[in-house]
C-alpha positions in Angstrom: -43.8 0.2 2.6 -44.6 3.3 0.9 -43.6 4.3 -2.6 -40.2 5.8 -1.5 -39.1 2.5 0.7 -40.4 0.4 -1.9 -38.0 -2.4 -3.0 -37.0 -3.2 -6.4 -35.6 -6.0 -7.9 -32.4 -7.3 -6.4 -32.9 -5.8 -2.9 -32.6 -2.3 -3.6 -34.5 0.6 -2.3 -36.3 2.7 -5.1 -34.2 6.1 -5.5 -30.9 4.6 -4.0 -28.2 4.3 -6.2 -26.9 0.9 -7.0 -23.0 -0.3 -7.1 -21.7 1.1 -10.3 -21.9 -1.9 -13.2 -19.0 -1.8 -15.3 -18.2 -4.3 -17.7 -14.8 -5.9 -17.6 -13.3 -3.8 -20.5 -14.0 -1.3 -18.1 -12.0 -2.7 -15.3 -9.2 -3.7 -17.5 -8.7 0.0 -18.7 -8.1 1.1 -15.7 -6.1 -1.7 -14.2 -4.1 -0.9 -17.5 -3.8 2.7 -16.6 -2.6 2.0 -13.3 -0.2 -0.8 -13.8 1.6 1.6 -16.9 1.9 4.8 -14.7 5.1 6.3 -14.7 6.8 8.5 -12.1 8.6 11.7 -12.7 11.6 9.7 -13.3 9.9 7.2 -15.6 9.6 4.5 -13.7 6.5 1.9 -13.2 5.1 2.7 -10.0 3.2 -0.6 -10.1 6.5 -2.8 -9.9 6.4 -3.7 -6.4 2.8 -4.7 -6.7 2.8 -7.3 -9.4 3.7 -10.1 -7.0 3.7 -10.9 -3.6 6.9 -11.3 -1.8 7.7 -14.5 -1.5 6.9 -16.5 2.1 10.1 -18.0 2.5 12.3 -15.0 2.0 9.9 -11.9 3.4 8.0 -14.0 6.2 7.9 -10.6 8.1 5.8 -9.5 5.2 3.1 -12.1 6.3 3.6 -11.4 10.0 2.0 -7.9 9.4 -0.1 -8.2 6.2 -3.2 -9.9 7.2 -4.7 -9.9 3.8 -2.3 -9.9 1.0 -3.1 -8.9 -2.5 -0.8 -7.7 -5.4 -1.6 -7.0 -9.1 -1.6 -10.0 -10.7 -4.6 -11.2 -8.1 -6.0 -8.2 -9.3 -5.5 -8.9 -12.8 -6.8 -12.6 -12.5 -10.0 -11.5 -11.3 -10.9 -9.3 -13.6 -9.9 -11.7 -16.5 -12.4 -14.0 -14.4 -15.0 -11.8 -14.3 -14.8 -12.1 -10.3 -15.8 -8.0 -9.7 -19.6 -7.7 -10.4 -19.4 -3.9 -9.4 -17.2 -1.4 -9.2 -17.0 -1.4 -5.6 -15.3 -4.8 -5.1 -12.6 -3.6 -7.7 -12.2 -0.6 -5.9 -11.7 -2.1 -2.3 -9.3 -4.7 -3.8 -7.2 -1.5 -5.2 -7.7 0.3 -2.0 -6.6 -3.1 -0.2 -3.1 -2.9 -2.1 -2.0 0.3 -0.8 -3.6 -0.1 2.5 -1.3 -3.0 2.9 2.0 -1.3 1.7 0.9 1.2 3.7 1.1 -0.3 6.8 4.1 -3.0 6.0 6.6 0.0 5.1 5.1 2.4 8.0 6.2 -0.7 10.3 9.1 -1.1 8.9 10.2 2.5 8.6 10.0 2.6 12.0 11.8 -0.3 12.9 15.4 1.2 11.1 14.1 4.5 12.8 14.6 2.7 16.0 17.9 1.1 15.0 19.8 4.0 13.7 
């Protein structure tokens, strides 16, 4: 390979960016800033997210959520040191509102259906 499409260290091409390294300080500030966000009203926004609903009383939950994740995974993870990048954090993140994405579209249009 020539000098451009030479590899480095780790696997990477020269002159590609790597995954952003943050430290776990890092993460935790903004996991912080997240989970403490307040609406216009002053409420957490985060408070559905801390904890999965439980099987036995939301099974629908699991019927449509194929990979369920809520803030305290989140949490646990960083506090484990489990996200060597900024990437993985960010896909987790991006995983948690996918999901209540799609569970409340479904269900939104379930009592659309029904009313």
């Amino acid at each position: 390979m020539g000098k451009s499409g030479a590899r480095r260290k780790g696997g990477s091409v020269a002159g590609t960016p790597s995954p952003k390294k943050f430290k776990p300080a890092k993460f935790q500030e903004i996991f912080d800033a997240m989970k403490t966000y307040k609406d216009d009203s002053g409420d957490l926004i985060s408070a559905p997210f801390n904890r999965l609903p439980q099987k036995r009383s939301n099974p629908e939950y699991y019927k449509i959520i194929e990979s369920p994740i809520d803030l305290s995974t989140i949490q646990r993870k960083i506090r484990n040191d489990e996200y060597p990048d900024f990437d993985l954090f960010q896909k987790d993140v991006e995983l948690l509102t996918d999901n209540a994405k799609k569970f409340y579209d479904v269900n939104d249009k379930e009592l659309g259906s029904t009313t």
